[in-house]
KEBAFI-771880 format. One record per residue (C-alpha): residue in one letter; x, y, z. Coordinates in steps of 0.5 Angstrom, whole numbers, plus 500, padded with zeros to 3 digits. Layout:
// residues N
 residu   u   v   w
      A   X   Y   Z
...
***
This chain:
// residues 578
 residu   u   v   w
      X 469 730 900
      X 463 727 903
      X 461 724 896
      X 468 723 893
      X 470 718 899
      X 462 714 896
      X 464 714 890
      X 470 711 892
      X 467 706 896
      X 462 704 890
      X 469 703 887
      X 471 699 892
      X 465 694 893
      X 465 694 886
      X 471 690 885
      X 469 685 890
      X 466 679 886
      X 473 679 881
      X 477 679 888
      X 473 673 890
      X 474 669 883
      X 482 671 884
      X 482 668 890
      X 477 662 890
      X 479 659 883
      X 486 662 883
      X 488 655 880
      X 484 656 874
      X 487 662 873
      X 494 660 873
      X 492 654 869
      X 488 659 864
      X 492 667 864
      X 489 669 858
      X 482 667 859
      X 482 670 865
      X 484 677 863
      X 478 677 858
      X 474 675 864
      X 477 681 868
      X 476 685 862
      X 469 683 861
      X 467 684 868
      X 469 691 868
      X 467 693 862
      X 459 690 866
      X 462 695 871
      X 463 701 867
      X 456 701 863
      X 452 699 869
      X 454 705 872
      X 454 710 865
      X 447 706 865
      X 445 708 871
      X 447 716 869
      X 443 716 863
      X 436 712 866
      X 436 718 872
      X 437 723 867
      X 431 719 863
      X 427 717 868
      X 423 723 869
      X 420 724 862
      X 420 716 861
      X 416 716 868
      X 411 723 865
      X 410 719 858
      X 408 713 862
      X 404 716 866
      X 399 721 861
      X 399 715 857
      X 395 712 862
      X 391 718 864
      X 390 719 857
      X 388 711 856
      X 383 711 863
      X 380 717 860
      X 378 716 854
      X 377 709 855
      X 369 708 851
      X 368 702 849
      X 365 702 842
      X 363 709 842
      X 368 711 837
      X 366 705 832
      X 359 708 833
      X 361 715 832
      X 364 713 826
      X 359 709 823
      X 355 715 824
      X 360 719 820
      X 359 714 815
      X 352 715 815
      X 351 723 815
      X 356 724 808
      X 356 718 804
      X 350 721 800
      X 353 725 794
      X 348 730 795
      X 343 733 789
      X 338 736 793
      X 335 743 790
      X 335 739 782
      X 329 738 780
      X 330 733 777
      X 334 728 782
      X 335 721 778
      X 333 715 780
      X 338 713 785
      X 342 715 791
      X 348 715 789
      X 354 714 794
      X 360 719 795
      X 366 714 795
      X 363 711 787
      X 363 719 784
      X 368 722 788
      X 373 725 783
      X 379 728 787
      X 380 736 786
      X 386 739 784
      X 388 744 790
      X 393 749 789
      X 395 755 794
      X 392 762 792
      X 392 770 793
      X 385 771 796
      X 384 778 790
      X 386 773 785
      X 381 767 787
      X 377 765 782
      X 369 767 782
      X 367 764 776
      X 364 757 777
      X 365 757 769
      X 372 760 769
      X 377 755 766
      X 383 756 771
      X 389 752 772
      X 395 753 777
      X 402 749 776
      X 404 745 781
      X 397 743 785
      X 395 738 788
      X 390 733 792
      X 389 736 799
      X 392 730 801
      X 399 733 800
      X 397 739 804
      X 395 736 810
      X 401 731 811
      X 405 737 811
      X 401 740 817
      X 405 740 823
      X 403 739 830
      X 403 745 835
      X 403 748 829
      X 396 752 830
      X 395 753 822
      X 388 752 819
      X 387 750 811
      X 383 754 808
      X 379 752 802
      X 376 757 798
      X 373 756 790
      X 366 759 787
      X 359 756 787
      X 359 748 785
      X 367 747 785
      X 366 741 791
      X 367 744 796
      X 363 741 801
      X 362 734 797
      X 371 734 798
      X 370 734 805
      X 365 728 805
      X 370 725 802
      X 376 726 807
      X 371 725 813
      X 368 718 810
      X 376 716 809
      X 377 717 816
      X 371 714 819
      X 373 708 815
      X 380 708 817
      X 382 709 810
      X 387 714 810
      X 393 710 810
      X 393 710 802
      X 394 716 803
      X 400 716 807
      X 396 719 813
      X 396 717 821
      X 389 716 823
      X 384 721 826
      X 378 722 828
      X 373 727 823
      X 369 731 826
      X 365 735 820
      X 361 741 822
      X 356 746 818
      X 357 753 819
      X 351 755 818
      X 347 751 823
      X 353 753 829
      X 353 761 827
      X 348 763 832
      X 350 759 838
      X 357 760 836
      X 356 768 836
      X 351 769 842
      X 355 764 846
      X 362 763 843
      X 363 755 846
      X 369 751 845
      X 369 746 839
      X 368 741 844
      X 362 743 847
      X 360 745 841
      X 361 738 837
      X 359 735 845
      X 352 738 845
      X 351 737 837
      X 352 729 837
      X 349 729 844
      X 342 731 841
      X 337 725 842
      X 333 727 837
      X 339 729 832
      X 343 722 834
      X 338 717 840
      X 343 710 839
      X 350 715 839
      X 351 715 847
      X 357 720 847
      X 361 720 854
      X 362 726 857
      X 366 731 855
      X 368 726 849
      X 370 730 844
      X 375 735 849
      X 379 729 850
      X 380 728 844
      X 381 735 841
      X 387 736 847
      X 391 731 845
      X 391 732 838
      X 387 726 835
      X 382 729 831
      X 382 733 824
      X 376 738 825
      X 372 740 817
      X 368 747 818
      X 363 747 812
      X 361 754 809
      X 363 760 813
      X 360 764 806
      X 354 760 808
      X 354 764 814
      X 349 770 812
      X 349 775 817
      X 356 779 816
      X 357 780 824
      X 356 773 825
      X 360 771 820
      X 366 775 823
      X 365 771 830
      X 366 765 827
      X 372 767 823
      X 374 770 830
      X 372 763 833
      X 375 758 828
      X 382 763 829
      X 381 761 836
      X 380 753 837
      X 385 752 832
      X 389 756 837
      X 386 752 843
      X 388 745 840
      X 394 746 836
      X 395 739 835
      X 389 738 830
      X 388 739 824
      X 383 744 821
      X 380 745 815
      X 375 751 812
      X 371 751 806
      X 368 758 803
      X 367 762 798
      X 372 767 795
      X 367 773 796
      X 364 771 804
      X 371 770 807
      X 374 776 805
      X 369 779 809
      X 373 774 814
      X 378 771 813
      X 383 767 819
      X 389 770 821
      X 392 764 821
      X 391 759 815
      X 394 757 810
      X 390 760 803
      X 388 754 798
      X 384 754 792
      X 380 748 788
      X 381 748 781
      X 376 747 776
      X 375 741 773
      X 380 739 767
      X 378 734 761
      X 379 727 763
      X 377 729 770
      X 370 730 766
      X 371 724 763
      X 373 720 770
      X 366 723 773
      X 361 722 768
      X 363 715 768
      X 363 714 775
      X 357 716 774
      X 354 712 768
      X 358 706 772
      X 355 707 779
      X 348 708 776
      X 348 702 772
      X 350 697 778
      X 344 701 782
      X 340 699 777
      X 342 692 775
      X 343 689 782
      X 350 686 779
      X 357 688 778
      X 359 684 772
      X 361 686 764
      X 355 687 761
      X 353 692 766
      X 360 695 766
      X 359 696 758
      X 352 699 758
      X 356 704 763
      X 361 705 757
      X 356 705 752
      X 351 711 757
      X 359 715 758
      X 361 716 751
      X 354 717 749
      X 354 723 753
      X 362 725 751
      X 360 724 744
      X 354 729 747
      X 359 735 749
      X 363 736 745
      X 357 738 739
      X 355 743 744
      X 361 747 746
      X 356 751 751
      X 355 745 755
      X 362 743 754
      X 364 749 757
      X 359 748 764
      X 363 742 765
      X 369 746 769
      X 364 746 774
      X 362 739 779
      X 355 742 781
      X 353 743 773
      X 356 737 770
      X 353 733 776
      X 346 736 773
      X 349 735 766
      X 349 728 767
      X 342 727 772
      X 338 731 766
      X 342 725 761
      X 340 719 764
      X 333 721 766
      X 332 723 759
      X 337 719 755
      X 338 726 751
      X 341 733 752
      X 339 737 745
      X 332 736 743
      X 331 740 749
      X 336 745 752
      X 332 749 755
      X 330 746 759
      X 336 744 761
      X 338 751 762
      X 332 752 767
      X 334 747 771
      X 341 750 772
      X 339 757 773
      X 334 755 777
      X 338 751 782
      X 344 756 781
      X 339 762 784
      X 335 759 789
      X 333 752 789
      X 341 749 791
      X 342 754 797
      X 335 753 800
      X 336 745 800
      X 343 747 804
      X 338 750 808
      X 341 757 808
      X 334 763 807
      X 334 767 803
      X 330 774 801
      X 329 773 794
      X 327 767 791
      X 330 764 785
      X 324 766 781
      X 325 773 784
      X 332 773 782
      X 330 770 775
      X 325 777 774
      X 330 782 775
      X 336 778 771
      X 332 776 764
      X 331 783 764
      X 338 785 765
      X 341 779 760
      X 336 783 755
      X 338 790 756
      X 346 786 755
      X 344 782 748
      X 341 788 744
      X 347 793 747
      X 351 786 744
      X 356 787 750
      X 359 781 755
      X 361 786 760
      X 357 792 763
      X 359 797 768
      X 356 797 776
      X 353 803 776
      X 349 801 769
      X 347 794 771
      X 344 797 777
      X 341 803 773
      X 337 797 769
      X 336 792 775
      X 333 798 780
      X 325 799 777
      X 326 790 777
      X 329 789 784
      X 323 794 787
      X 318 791 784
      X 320 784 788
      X 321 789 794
      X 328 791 795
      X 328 797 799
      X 333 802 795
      X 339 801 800
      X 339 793 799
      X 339 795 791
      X 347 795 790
      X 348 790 793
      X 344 785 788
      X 349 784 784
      X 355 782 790
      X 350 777 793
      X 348 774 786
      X 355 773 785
      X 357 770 793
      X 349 766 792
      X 350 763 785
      X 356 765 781
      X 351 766 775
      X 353 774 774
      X 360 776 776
      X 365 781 777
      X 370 779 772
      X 374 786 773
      X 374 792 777
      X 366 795 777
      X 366 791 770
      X 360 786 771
      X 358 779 766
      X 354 773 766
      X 358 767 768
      X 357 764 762
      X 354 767 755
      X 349 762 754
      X 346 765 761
      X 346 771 758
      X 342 769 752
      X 338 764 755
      X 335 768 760
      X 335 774 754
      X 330 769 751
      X 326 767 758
      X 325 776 757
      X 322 775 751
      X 316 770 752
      X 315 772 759
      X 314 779 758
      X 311 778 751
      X 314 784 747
      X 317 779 741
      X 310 777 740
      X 309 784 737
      X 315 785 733
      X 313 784 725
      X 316 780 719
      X 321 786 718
      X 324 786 724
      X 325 778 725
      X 329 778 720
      X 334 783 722
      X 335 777 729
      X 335 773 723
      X 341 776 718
      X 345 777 725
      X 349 770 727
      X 349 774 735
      X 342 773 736
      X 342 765 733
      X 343 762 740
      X 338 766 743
      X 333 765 738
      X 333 757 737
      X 332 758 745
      X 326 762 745
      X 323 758 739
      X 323 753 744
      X 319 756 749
      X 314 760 744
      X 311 759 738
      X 316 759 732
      X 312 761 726
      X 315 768 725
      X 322 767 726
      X 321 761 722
      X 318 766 717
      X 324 770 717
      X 328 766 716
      X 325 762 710
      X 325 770 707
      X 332 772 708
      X 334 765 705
      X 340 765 706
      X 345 759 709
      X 346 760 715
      X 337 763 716
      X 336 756 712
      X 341 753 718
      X 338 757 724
      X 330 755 721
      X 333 747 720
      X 335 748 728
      X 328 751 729
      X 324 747 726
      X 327 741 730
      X 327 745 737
      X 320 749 737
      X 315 748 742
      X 310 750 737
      X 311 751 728
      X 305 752 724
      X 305 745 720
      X 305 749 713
      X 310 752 715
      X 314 746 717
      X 312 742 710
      X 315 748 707
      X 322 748 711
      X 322 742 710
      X 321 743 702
      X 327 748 702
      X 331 744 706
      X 331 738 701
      X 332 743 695
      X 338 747 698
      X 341 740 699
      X 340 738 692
      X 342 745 690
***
């Protein structure tokens, strides 16, 4: 009763001031009856849509008044002046590097990510079918840059990306390129909001993340914070937290495989699963390989697989390449230097695709990248291949993942002595394919020679395929090098590292030299050894493809007894005009 006799003299009132011009300017309205009722009309529609609005502000008024106020919280909080522009330059500074750490041989320049970077096909993936292969061809339909997958992610989702490939596939070298676009506030090409990158390797964190489980905040707080690591930053207190709560970071965790110890990396999966829980409204990318996250996997994560390298991707990177180390190295941007780039790019093209073999390695950033450093220093690749495979196997082994700073308990030298001898066993059996147990059953004398007890001998093999994708498990318990080049390369290293074939007579070179099987292996030895005898046999045997073997040969050979040479020579010129 009380608030209808209010409502009703709210309604009284508000008629007041039409009352007052009725009766203070009556003669107007005589004179003008029509005017006047629009007027009227006019005044009480203003009435009306005061007192709906009124309504409709109460009932807004309350989260207008929380936003306002968060924001203000928010602004006051987070107000640094400077700081974010210093953090991102030192994000620019930390992953601008395209990183060629563990090749022996490095090239002349440093080369910047963003002039090389090639962007990678993503596509989703079933973790028991990911691809462990590095040198496997392997094409999904419907995959896309990552950008696609990250404008999909939705706030207060709390799902993370996760990102697996095999050794060398750009893992790492994807998400520079993510967090550098942030830090330069580049993302809306891509049609991305801004955000703040936050770029952390595993393997640094595992321990204080498995001993003492920090939140992402004080963890990327005390790691920026380090006066030794970052002395000009001046990170305020408990910046990162600020940030993370209210959603404006996107988080990349590098390398949870990297992490070695397979308690440690199960804390780190765990904890991953609960920061992005903690800040639902981040974006959260992890990268592994396929073998080092099955043991881990996140509970929460969408599954996402690189794709390898296609034909004109190879393209576009060997001449981002030739381009950015051309203009490094003339100082200038002009025609001149964009055609020497061309001229150095179709040259190695033109390289590839006389060399199937190497061609077939180029699926793989990481050994298409040595490919194209080995071709520029050298200005060649197939007078000299062997050395070329050394240096693959040799980083694919040891010298990569030592850079990264990951220990291991062989070296790459170690790993080489007990393989070369399986490759051998495989070569004369004239298989691709061995079971488990038989590659163990060949391997187990090699490994206790480097020191591997007899209970870390099964593991061997699974930890060459985690560590290297060098040899690999292409079906259940059936096991194969990544490539049949390695097979015959690391046949051959064997050979001249052990000494046996220094023994073998005339009779028994001709039996290598009659079989097409053993041709690629034995141009690879001829290049580390003295080639006399295979080049013997050959001259012997008589035939075209022994006359093509012992052409290859004597171009290759370390070492060719000069009448020898004078003698292939002689036959060659006569079987042409023959």
């Amino acid at each position: 009763m009380e608030n209808a006799f209010k409502n009703l003299i709210k309604v009284v009132v508000s008629q007041v001031p039409i009352l007052a011009v009725a009766k203070f300017w009556w003669t107007d309205v005589e004179k003008n009856p029509i005017a006047a009722a629009f007027f009227a009309l006019f005044y009480e529609i203003l009435v009306f849509a005061f007192g709906f609005g009124k309504k409709i502000w109460s009932q807004f008024e309350p989260e207008l008044l929380k936003a306002t106020t968060d924001w203000v919280r928010n602004f006051a909080l987070n107000f640094s002046p400077g700081f974010q522009k210093r953090y991102n330059t030192q994000v620019r500074f930390d992953h601008r590097v395209f990183n060629v750490r563990g090749l022996r041989t490095q090239g002349s320049y440093t080369l910047d990510v963003e002039q090389v970077f090639v962007e990678l096909r993503i596509a989703p993936s079933h973790l028991q079918k990911a691809n462990t292969d590095p040198l496997a061809f392997k094409d999904i339909s419907g995959s896309q840059p990552i950008w696609e997958f990250l404008r999909r992610m939705k706030n207060n989702e709390g799902i993370a990306l996760s990102i697996i490939g095999p050794p060398g596939c750009g893992k790492t070298t994807m998400l520079q390129y993510i967090a550098l676009t942030f830090a330069a506030n580049k993302q809306r090409r891509f049609r991305l909001n801004a955000l703040i990158p936050i770029m952390l390797f595993l393997r640094e964190h595992a321990k204080t993340i498995a001993d003492k489980s920090p939140s992402l905040g004080e963890l990327a707080q005390s790691y920026f914070a380090s006066l030794k690591r970052y002395s000009d930053l001046k990170i305020p207190v408990k910046w990162f937290e600020k940030q993370l709560k209210v959603g404006k970071c996107i988080v990349m965790l590098d390398g949870l495989d990297e992490v070695a110890d397979a308690e440690q990396r199960k804390a780190v999966s765990k904890w991953t699963d609960e920061q992005v829980r903690m800040y639902p409204q981040c974006r959260f990318i992890l990268t592994a390989r396929p073998q080092g996250y099955r043991d881990a996997p996140l509970t929460q994560a969408h599954l996402l697989e690189i794709m390898p390298f296609t034909p004109k991707q190879v393209e576009r990177f060997i001449r981002n390449w030739y381009l950015a180390n051309k203009l490094i190295s003339y100082g200038k941007d002009d025609a001149g230097v964009r055609q020497d780039a061309e001229k150095e790019t179709q040259d190695l093209l033109k390289r590839l695709r006389g060399q199937p073999a190497l061609s077939d390695m180029t699926v793989n950033p990481l050994l298409l990248t040595m490919i194209a450093i080995v071709h520029n220093y050298r200005g060649a690749l197939p007078g000299r291949r062997v050395e070329l495979y050394a240096e693959i196997c040799d980083v694919m082994l040891g010298h990569w993942q030592q850079a990264k700073g990951v220990q291991e308990s062989l070296t790459a030298a170690q790993k080489r002595a007990v393989l070369q001898p399986l490759a051998a066993y495989m070569m004369l059996k004239k298989v691709r394919m061995i079971s488990y147990q038989d590659a163990l059953q060949v391997i187990s004398p090699h490994l206790k020679q480097v020191g591997i007890s007899d209970k870390d001998i099964p593991n061997f093999p699974k930890d060459v395929q985690s560590g290297s994708g060098l040899f690999v498990e292409k079906e259940a318990s059936e096991w194969s090098f990544g490539h049949l080049t390695f097979q015959e390369y690391l046949c051959a290293v064997h050979w001249q590292e052990s000494g046996e074939a220094v023994k073998w007579n005339l009779e028994e070179w001709k039996k290598f030299v009659s079989d097409s099987w053993w041709h690629e292996t034995l141009r690879l030895y001829a290049a580390q050894k003295d080639a006399t005898s295979i080049a013997k046999a050959c001259l012997e045997a008589n035939t075209i493809p022994a006359l093509v073997l012992v052409s290859e040969i004597s171009e290759e050979a370390l070492k060719l007894d000069t009448n020898i040479r004078k003698e292939i020579e002689e036959k060659l010129e006569h079987s042409l005009e023959a």
